[in-house]
C-alpha angles and dihedrals in degrees: 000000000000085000093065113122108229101224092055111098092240093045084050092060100053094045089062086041093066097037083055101052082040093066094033089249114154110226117214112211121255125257125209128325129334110273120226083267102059083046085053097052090052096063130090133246099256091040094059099039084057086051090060096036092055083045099059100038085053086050095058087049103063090036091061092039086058096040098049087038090056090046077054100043095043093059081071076056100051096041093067098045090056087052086046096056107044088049093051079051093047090045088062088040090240099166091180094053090049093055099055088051093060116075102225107356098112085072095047110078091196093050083056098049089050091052089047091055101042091047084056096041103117090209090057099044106090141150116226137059124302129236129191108223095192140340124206110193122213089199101040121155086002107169092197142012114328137163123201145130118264114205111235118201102174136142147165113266104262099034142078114278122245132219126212146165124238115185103214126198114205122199135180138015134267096260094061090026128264121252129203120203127188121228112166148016120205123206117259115301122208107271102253098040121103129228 
């Protein structure tokens, strides 16, 4: 036994086992297998505050990945709502509502002669709420800046649905935060057409 090497697992144990008989300690036999415990106690200072260190730092990883995926994820969000909200304004033919929707369009004669006609459209003028069917945007998942048309089918339960063009300008990134901005609104398009 004096041969043992004291790193081996066996020479290890007998190490602690004379140690043991040499203080008078009783030793109870193992059972099953070392815990992580008993893993975490073997290893030296350095070693474990390395351990935390890569942990954390681990930690805060994942933590900026999700953060900066859901600020990515959310512009589909805001999108929508934008969409949402100039054609609840075009439903009530409000002209003034629409144009402050639209980024721009007050300077373009021809944007604002879009946004009469559709505020006096009688197919678009409806009560009710109004509910987007599907969007199909034309600058989806951008990661930078990015301009394009989204298709918009949407109706009022009880009607015919509707479907439009919105041209949408993207800017930023999702580090500094990504901004959509609405610049114009078609007539209604046929319901199987794209944009």
């Amino acid at each position: 036994m004096a041969n043992e090497n004291p790193d081996s697992p066996r020479g290890a144990q007998a190490v602690e086992d004379r140690l043991a008989s040499a203080l008078g300690v009783e030793q109870t036999a193992p059972t099953g297998a070392p815990g992580p415990r008993a893993w975490w106690r073997g290893l030296d200072p350095r070693t474990k505050r390395r351990l935390k260190i890569a942990a954390l730092l681990s930690l805060a990883f994942v933590i900026v990945v999700s953060v900066l995926l859901a600020r990515f994820l959310q512009t589909e969000n805001v999108e929508r709502d934008a969409d949402l909200a100039l054609i609840e304004a075009e439903t009530r033919g409000d002209v003034q509502a629409m144009l402050a929707k639209l980024s721009g369009c007050a300077a373009s004669p021809a944007c604002v002669a879009q946004v009469r006609a559709n505020a006096r459209n009688p197919r678009l003028l409806r009560h009710g709420h109004v509910k987007i069917l599907q969007l199909q945007s034309g600058t989806a998942y951008a990661l930078s800046g990015k301009t394009g048309s989204s298709r918009v089918a949407w109706t009022v339960i009880g009607q015919l649905p509707v479907v439009q063009c919105v041209r949408v300008r993207r800017s930023g990134n999702p580090i500094s935060g990504i901004k959509v901005s609405l610049l114009a609104l078609s007539a209604p398009i046929p319901n199987e057409d794209d944009c």
